[in-house]
Structure formats: C-alpha cells, structure tokens
N, C-alpha and C positions, 0 to 999 in steps of 0.2 A: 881125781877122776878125769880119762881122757876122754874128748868128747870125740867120736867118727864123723867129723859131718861129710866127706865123700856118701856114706852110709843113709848116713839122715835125708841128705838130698835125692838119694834114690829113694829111699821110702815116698819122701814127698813126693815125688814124682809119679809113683803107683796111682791108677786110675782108680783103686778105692779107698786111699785118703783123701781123695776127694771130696767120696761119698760121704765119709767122716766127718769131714771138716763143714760139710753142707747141714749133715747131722745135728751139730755143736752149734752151728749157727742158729738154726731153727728151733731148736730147742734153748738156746741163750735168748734169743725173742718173747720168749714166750713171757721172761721175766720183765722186760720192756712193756710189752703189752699191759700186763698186770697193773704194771706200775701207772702210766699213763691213765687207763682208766681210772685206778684206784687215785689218781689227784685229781683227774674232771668230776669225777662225785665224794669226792671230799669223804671217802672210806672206804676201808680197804673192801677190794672189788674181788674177785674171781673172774673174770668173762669167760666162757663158753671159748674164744678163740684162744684162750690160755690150754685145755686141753687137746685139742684138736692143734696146736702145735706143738704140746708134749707128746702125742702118740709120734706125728709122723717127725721127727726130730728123734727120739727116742726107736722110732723102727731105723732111721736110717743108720743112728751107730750101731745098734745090733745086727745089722745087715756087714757093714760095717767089723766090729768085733768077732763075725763067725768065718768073714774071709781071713782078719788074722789067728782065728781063733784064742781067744783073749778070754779066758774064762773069766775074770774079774767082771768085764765089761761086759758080757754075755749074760751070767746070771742078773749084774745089777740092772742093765737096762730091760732085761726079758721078765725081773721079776716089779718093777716101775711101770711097766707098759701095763700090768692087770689093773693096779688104782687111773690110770688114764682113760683104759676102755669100760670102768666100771664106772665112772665118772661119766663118759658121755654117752652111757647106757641110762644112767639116771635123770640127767640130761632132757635125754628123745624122747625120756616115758611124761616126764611131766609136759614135756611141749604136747604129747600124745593126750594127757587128761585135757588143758586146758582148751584142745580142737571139740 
C-alpha cells in the first residue's frame, strides 16, 4: 500500500477536518469524563456531561461527515445522536419532576 501523504496533508489542511478532529476530541472526552467520575464515587457513573458531550462531539463529525460525504460516518453518527438526545431528554424531564 502506497501511502499519498502530499494528499493527506491537504486533506488535513481542509478547514473541515478540523471541525472533525474537534469532533473526535469532544466526543473522546466524554469517555474521560465518565471515567473520572465513575473513580471519585467508587461506581461506575454516567454524568449528565457524559451526554451533552456525546450530542455536540457527535454533531460535529456529522457536520463533518456530510461536508465529505461519508455515508459510513453519516448514518453511524446521525443514527448515535437519537440515543444522546433521548438520553437528555430523560434527563430534563426528571430534573422537571423533581422542581
């Protein structure tokens, strides 16, 4: 396999792998997050900021994915984003009962 990297380094260079890479970050966070908490209380945690960095981490590469148009990454992350917004739809409603 020959690798193009003249090729590669223009990709990178495109102003929306950025957005991508911004993407990947935010959404690799998230698992940080998780973890962190889930050792300050000694079980494993979920936090609220664990979705709420999956949606926008998860928008950003499908934002991302439809500039290169990447079907793989397009379905996967468009259809990942409904358990994040259902997630902190369930979320808002119990903060909503317990007001």
């Amino acid at each position: 396999m020959n690798i193009n990297w003249a090729l590669m380094f223009e990709k990178l260079m495109n102003p929306w792998a950025i957005v991508g890479f911004v993407g990947q970050i935010v959404f690799g966070l998230r698992f940080l997050v998780q973890w962190i908490v889930s050792e300050k209380k000694k079980e494993s945690v979920i936090p609220e900021s664990f979705w709420y960095l999956s949606i926008v981490g998860s928008m950003l590469v499908l934002i991302y994915a439809f500039t290169q148009m990447d079907p793989v990454f397009i379905i996967g992350y468009a259809l990942n984003s409904i358990v994040y917004i259902r997630n902190i739809m369930l979320i808002e409603k119990k903060k909503k009962q317990a007001a």
